[in-house]
N, CA, C and O of each residue as an XYZ file, in Angstrom:
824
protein
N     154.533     90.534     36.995
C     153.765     89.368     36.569
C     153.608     89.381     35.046
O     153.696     90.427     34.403
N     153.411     88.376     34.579
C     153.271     88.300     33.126
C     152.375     88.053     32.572
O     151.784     86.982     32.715
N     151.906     89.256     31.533
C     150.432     89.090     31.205
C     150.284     87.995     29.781
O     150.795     87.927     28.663
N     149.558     87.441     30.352
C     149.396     85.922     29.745
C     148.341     86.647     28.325
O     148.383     85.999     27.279
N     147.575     87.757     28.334
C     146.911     88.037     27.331
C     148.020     88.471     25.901
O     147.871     88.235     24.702
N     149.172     89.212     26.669
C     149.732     90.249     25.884
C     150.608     89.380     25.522
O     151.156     89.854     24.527
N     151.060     88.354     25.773
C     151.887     87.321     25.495
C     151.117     86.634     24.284
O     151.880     86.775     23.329
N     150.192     86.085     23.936
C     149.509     85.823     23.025
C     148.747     86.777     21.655
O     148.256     86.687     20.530
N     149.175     87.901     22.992
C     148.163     88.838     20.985
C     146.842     89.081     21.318
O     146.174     89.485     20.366
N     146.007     88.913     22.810
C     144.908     88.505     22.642
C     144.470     90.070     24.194
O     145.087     90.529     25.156
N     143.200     90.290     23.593
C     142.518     91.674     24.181
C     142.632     90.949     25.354
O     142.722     89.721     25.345
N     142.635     91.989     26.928
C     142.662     91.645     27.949
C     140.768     91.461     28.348
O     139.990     92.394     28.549
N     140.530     90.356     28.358
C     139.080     89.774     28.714
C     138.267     89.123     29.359
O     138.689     88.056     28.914
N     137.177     88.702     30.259
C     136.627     87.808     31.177
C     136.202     86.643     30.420
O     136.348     85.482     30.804
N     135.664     87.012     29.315
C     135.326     85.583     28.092
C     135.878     85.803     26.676
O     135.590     86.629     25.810
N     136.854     84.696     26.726
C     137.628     84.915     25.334
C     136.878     83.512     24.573
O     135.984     82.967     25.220
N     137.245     82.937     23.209
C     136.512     82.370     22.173
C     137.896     81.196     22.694
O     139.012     81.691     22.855
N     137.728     79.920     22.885
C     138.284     78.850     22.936
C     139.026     78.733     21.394
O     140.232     78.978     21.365
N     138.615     78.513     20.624
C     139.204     78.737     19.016
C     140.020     80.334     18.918
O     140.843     80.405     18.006
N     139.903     81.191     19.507
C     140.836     82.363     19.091
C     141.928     81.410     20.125
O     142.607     80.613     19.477
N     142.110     81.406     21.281
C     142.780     81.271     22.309
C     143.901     79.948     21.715
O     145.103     79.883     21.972
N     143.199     79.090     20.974
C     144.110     77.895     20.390
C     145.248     78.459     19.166
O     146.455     78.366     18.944
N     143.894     79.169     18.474
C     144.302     79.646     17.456
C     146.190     80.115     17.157
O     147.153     79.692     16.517
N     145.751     81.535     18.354
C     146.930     82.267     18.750
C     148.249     81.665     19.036
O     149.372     81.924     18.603
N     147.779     80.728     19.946
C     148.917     79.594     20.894
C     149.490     79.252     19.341
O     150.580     79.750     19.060
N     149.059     78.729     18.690
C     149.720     77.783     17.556
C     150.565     78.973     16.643
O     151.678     78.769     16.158
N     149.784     80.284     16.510
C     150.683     81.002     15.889
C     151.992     81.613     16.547
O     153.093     81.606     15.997
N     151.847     81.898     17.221
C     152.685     82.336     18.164
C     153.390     81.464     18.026
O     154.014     81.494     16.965
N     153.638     80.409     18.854
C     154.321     79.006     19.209
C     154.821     78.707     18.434
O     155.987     78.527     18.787
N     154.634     78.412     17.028
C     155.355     77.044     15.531
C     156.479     77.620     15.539
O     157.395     76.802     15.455
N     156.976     79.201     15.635
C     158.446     79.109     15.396
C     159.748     78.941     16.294
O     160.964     79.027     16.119
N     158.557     78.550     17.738
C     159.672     77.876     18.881
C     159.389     76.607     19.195
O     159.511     76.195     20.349
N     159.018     75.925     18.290
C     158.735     74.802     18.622
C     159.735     73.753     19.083
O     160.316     73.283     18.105
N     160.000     73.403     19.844
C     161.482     72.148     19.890
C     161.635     71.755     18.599
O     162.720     71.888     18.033
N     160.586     71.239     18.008
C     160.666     70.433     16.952
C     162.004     70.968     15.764
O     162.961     70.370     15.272
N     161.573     72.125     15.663
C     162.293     73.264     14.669
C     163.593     73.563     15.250
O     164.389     74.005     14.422
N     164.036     73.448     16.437
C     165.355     74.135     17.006
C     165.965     72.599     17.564
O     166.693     72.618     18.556
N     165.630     71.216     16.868
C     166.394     70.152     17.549
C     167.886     70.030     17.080
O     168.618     69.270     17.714
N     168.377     70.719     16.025
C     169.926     70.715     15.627
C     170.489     72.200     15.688
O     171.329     72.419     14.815
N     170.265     73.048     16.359
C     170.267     74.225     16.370
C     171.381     74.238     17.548
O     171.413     73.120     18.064
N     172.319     75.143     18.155
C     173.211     75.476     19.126
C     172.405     75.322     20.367
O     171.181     75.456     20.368
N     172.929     75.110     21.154
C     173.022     74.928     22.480
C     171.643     76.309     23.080
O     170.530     76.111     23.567
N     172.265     77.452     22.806
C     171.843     78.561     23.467
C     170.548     79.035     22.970
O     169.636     79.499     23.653
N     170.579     78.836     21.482
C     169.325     78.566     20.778
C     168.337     77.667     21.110
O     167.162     77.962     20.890
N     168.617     76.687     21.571
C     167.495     75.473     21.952
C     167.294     76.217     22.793
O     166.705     77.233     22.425
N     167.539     76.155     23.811
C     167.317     76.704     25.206
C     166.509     77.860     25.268
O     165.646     77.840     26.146
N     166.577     78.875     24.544
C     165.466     80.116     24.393
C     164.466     79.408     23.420
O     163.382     79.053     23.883
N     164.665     79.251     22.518
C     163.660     78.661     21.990
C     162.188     77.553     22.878
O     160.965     77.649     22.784
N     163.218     76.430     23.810
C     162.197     76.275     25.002
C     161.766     77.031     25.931
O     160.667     76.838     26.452
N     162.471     77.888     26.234
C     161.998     78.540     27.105
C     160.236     79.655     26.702
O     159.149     79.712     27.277
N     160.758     80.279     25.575
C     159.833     80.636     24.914
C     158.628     80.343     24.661
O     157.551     80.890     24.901
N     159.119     78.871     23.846
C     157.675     78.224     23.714
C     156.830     77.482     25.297
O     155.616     77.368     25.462
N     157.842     77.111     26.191
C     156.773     76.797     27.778
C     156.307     78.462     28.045
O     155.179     78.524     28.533
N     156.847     79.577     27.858
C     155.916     80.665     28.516
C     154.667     80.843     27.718
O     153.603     81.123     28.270
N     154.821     80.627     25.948
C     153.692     80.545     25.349
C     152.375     79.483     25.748
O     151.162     79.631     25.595
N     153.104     78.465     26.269
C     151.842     76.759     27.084
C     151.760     77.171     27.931
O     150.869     76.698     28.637
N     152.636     78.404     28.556
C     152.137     77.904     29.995
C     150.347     79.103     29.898
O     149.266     78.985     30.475
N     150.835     80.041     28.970
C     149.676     81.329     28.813
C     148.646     80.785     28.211
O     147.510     81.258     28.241
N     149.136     79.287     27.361
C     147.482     78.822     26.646
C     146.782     78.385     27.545
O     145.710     78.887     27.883
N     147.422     77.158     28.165
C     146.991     76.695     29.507
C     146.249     77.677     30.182
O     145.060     77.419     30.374
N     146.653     78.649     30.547
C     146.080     79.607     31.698
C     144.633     80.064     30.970
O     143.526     79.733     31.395
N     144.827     80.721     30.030
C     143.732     81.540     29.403
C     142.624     80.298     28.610
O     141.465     80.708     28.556
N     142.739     79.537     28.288
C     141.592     78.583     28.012
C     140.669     78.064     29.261
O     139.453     77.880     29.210
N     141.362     77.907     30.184
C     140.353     77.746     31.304
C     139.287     78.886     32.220
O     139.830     79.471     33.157
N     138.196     79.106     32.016
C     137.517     80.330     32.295
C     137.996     80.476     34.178
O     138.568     81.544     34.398
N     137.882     79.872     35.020
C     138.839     79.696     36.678
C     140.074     80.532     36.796
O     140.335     81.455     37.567
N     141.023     79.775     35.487
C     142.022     80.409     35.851
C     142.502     81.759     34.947
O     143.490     82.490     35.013
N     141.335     81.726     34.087
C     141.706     83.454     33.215
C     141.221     84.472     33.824
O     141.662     85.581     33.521
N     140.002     84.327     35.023
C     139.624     85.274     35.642
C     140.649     85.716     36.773
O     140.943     86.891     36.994
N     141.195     84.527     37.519
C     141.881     84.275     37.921
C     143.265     85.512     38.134
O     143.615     86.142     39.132
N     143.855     85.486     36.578
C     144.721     85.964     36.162
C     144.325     87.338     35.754
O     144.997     88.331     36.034
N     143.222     87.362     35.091
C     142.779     88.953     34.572
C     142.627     89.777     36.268
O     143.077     90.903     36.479
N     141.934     88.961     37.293
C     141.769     89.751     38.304
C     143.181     90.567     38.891
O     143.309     91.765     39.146
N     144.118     89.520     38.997
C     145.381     89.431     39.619
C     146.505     90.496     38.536
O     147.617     90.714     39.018
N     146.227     91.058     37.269
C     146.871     91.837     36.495
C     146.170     93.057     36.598
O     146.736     94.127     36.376
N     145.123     92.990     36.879
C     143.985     94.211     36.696
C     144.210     94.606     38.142
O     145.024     95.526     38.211
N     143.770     94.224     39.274
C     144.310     94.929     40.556
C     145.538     94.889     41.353
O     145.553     95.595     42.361
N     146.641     94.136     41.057
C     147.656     94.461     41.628
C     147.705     93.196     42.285
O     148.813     92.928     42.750
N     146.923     92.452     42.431
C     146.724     91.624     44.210
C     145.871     90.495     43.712
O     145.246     90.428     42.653
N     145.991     89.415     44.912
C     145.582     88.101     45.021
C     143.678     88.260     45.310
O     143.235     89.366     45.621
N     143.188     87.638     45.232
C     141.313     87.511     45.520
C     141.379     87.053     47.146
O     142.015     86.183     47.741
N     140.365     88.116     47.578
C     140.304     87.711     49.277
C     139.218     86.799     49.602
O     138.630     86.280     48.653
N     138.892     86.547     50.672
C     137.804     85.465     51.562
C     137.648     84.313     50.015
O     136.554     84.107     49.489
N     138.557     83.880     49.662
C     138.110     82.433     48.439
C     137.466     81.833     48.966
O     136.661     81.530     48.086
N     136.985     81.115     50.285
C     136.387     80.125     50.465
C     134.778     80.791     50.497
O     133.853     80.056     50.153
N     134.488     82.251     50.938
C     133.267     82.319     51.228
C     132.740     82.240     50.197
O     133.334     82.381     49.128
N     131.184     81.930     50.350
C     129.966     81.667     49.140
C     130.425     82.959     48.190
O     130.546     84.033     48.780
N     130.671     82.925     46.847
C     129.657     84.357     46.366
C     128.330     84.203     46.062
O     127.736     83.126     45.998
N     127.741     85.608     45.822
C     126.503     85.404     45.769
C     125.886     84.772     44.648
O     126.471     84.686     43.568
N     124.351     84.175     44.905
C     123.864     83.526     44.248
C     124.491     82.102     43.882
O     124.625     81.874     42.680
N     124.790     81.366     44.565
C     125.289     79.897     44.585
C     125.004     79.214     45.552
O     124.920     77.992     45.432
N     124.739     79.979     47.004
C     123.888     79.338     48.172
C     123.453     77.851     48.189
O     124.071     76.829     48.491
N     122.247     78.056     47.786
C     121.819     77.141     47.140
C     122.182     75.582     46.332
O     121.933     74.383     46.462
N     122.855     76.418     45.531
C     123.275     75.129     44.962
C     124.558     74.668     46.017
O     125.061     73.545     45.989
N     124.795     75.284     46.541
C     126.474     74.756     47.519
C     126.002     73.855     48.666
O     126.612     72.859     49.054
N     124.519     74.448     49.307
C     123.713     73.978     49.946
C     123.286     72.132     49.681
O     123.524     71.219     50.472
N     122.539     72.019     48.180
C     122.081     71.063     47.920
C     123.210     70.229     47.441
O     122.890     69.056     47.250
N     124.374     70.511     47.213
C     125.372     69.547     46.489
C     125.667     68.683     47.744
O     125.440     67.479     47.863
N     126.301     69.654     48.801
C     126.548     69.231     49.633
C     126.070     68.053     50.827
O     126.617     67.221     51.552
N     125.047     68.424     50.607
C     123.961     67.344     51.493
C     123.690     66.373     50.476
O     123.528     65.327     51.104
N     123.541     66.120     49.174
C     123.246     65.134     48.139
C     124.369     64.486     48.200
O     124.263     63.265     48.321
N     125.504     64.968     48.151
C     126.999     64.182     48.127
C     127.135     63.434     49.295
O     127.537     62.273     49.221
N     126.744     64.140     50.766
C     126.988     63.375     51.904
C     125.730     62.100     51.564
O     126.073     60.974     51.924
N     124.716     62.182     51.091
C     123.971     61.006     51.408
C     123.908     60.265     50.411
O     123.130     59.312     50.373
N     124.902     60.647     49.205
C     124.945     59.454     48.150
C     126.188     58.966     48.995
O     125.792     57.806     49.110
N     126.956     58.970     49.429
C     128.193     58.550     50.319
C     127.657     57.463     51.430
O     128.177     56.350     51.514
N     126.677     57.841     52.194
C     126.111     56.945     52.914
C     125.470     55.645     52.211
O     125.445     54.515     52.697
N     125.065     55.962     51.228
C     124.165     54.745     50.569
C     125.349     53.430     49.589
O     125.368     52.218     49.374
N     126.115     54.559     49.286
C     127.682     54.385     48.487
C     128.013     53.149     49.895
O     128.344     52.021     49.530
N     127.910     53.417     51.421
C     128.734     52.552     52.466
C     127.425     51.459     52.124
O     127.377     50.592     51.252
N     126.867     51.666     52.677
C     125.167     50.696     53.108
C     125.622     49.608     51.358
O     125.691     48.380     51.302
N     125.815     50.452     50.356
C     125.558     49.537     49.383
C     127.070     47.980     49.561
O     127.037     46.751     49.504
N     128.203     49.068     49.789
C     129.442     48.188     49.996
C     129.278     47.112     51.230
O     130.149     46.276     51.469
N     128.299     47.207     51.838
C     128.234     46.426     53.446
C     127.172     45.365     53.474
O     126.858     44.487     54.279
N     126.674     45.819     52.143
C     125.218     44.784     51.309
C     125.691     43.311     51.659
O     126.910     43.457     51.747
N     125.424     42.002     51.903
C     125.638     41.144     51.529
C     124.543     39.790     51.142
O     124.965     38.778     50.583
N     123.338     39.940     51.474
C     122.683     38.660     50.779
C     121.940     39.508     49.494
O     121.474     40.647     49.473
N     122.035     38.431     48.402
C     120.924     38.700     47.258
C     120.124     39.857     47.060
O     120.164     40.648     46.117
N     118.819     39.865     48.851
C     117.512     40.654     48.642
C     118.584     42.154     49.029
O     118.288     43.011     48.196
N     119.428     42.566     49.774
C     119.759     43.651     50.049
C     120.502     44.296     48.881
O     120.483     45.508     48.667
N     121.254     43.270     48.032
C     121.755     43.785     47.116
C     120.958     44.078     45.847
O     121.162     44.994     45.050
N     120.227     43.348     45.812
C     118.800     43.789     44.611
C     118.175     45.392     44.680
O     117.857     46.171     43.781
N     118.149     45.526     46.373
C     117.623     46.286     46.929
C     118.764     47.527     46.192
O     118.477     48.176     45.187
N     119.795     47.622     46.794
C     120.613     48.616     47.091
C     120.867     48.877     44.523
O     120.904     49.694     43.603
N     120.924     47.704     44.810
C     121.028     48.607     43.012
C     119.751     49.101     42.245
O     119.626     49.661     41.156
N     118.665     48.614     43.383
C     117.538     49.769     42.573
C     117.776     51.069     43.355
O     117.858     52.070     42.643
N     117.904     51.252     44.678
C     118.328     52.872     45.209
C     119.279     53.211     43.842
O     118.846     54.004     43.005
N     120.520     52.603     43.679
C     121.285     53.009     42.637
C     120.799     53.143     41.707
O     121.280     54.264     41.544
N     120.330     53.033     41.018
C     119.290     53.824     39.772
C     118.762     55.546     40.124
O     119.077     56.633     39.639
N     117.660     55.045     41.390
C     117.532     56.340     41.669
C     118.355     57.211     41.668
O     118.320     58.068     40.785
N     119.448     57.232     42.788
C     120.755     58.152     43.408
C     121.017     58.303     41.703
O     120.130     59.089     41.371
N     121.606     58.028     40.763
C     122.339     58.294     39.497
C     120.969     58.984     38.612
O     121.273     59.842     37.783
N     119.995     58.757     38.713
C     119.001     59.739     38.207
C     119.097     60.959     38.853
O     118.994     61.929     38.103
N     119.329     61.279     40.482
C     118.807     62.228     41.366
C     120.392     63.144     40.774
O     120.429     64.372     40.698
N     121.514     62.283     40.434
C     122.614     62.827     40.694
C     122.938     63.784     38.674
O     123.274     64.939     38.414
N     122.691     62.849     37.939
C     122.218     63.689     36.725
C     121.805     64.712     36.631
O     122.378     65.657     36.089
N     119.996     64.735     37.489
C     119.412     66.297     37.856
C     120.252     67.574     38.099
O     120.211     68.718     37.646
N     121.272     66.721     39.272
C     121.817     67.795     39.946
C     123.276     68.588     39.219
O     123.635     69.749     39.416
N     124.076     67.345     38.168
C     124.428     67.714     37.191
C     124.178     68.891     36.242
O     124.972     69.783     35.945
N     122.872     68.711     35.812
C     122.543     69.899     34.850
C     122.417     71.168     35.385
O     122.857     72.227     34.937
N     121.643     70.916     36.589
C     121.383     72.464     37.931
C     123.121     73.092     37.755
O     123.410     74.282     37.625
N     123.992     72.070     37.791
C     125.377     72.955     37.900
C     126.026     73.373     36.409
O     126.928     74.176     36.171
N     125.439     72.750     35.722
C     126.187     72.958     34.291
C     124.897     74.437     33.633
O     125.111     75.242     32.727
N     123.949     74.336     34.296
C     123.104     75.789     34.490
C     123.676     76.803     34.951
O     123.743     77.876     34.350
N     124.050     76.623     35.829
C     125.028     77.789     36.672
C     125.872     77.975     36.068
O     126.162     79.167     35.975
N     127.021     76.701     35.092
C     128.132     77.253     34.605
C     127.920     78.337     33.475
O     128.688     79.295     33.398
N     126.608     78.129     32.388
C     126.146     78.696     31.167
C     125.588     80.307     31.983
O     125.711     81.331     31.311
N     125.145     80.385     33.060
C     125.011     81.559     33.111
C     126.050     82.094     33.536
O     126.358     83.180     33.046
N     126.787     81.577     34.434
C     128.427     82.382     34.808
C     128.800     83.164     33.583
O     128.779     84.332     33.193
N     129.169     81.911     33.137
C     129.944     82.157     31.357
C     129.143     83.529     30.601
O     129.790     84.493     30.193
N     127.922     83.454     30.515
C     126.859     84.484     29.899
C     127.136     85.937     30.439
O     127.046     86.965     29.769
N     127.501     85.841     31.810
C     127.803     87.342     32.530
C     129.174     88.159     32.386
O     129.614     89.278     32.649
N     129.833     86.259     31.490
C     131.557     87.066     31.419
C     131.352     87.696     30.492
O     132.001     88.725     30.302
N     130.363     87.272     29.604
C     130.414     87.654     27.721
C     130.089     89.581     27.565
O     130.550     90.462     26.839
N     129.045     89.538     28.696
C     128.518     90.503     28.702
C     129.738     91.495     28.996
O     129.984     92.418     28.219
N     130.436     91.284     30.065
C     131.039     91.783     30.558
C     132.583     92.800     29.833
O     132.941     93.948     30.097
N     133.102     91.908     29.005
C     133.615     92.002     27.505
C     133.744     93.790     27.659
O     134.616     94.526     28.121
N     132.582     93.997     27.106
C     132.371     95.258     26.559
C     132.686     96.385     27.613
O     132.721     97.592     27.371
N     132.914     95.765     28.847
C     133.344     96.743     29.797
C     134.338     96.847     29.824
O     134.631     98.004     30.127
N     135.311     96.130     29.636
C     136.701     95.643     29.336
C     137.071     96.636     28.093
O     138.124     97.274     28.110
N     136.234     96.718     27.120
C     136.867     97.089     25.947
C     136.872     98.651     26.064
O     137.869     99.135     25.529
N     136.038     99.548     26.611
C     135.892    100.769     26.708
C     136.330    101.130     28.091
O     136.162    102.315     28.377
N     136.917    100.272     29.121
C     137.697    101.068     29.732
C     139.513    101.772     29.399
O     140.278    101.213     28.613
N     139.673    102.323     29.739
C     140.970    103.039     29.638
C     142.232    102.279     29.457
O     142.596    101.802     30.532
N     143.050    101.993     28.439
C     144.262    101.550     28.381
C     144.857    101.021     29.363
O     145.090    101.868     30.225
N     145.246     99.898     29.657
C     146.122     99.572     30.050
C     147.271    100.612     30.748
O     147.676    101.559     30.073
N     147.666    100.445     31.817
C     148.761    101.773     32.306
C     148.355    103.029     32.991
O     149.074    103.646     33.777
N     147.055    103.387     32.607
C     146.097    104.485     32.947
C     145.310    104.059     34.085
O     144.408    103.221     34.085
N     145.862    104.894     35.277
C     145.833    105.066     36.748
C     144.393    104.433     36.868
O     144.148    103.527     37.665
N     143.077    105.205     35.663
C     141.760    105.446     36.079
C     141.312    103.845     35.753
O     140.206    103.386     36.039
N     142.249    103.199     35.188
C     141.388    102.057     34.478
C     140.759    101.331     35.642
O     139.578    101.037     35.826
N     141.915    101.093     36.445
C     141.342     99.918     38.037
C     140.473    100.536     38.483
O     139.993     99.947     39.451
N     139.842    101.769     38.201
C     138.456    102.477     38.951
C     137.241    102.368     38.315
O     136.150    102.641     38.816
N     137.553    101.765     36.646
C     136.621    101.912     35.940
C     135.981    100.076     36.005
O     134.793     99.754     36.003
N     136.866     99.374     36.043
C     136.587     97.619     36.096
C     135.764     97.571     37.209
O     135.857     98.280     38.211
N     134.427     96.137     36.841
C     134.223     95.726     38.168
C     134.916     95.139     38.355
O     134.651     94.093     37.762
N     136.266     95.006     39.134
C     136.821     93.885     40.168
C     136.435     93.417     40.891
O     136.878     92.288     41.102
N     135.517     93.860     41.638
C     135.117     92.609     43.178
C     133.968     92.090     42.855
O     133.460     91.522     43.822
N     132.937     92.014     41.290
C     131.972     91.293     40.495
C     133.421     90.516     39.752
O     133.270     89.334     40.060
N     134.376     90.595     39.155
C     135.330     89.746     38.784
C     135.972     88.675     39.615
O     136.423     87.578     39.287
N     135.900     89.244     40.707
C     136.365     88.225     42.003
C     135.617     87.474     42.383
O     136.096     86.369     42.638
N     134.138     87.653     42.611
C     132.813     86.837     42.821
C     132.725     86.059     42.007
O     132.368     84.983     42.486
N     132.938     86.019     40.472
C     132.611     85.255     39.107
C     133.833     84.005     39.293
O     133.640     82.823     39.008
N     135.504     84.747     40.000
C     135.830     83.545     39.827
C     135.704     82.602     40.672
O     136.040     81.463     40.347
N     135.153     82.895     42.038
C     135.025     81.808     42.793
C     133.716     81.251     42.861
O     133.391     80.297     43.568
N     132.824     82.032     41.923
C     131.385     80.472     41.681
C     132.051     79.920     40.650
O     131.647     78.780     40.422
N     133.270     80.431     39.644
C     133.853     79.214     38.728
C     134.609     78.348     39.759
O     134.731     77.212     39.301
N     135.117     78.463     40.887
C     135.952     77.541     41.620
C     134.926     76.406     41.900
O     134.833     75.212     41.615
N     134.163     77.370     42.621
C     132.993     76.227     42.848
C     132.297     75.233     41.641
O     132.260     74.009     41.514
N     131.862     76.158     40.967
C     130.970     75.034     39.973
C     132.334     74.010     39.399
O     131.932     73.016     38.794
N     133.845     74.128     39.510
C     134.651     73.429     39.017
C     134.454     72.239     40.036
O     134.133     71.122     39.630
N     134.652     72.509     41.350
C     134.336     71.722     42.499
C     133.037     70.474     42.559
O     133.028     69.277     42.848
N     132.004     71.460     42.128
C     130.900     70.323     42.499
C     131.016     69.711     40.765
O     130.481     68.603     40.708
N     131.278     69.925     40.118
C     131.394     69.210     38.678
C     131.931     67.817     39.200
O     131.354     66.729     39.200
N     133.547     68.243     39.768
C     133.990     66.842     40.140
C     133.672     65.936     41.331
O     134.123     64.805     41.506
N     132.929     66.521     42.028
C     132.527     65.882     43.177
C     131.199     64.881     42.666
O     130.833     63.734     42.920
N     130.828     65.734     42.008
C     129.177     64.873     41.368
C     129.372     63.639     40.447
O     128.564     62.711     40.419
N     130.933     63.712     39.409
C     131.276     63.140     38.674
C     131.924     61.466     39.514
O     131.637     60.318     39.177
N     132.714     61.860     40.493
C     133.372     60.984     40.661
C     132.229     60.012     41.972
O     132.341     58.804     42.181
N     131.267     60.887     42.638
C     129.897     60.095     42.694
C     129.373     58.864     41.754
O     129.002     57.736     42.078
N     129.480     59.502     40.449
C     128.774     59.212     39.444
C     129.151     57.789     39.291
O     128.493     56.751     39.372
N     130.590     58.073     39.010
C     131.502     56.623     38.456
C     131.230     55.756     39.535
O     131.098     54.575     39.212
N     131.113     56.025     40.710
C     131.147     55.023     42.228
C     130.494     53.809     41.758
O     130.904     52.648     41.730
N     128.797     54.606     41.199
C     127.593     54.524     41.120
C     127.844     53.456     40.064
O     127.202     52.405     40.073
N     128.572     53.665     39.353
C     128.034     52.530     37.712
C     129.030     51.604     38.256
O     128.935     50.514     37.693
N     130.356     51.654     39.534
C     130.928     50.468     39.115
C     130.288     49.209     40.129
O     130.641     48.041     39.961
């Protein structure tokens, strides 16, 4: 597998700096740029693209916190993340309340489309006020969760940095991996209810 860190220049990490991560891509990248190899031989273009998509494809990967854990998990133990769908801990809750808020803005979402005189529709766009207030709330509750996710990767860093080299048998004994595996699937999730709440949202204003 190809480590998308070492490909860039960049420490193997749970929270990297969005500006280093661009940064790198661009250095790395400018001297395979298509742009630069468009009159160049045949065989030359061709590595040259090739090059620069493995460099996009590693920015891509590592700017998104989902899929860098993702990837750090999957280089760091050998292997794919098990039970993805179950809760990890501490998200209960919120998986709980999204879920039931989404099913009954959906219901009101039908009731509102099935509206047809004046008083019901007056009616149904003051609920709509509410529901898009109630659904905001529930917005921030998840963009809460994302700031502390994020906060536990930062921390986490430093565990990363003082374990053992790369290559060294002891390192996979020294990582939390299965707290790395938990982190990325409340990022799956909080990616999940982000868009579920969002595309609520839009229903709501049109």
């Amino acid at each position: 597998m190809t480590d998308a860190f070492a490909l860039l220049g960049l420490p193997r990490r749970p929270w990297l700096d969005p500006d280093d991560v661009q940064r790198s891509f661009h250095e790395r990248s400018a001297a395979w740029h298509p742009d630069r190899h468009h009159g160049a031989p045949d065989a030359q273009r061709v590595e040259a693209g090739r090059i620069y998509a493995e460099l996009h494809a590693a920015h891509q990967l590592l700017r998104e916190p989902r899929d860098r854990l993702l990837h750090l998990f999957e280089i760091e133990s050998c292997s794919r993340p098990r039970d993805i769908q179950r809760i990890p801990p501490g998200t209960m809750d919120l998986f709980v309340e999204v879920g039931q808020m989404c099913r009954d803005c959906d219901e009101y979402l039908k009731k509102k489309a099935e509206a047809t005189s004046p008083i019901l529709r007056l009616r149904q766009m003051q609920a709509g006020l509410d529901w898009m207030e109630r659904l905001t709330g529930l917005q921030a509750r998840v963009r809460a969760k994302e700031e502390e996710l994020t906060a536990e990767l930062a921390s986490l860093n430093s565990v990363w940095a003082a374990a053992p080299p790369v290559g060294d048998p002891a390192r996979a004994t020294t990582l939390p991996l299965e707290r790395l595996e938990q982190l990325y699937r409340a990022m799956s999730y909080v990616a999940r209810w982000t868009g579920q709440i969002q595309e609520r949202v839009v229903q709501l204003a049109v």
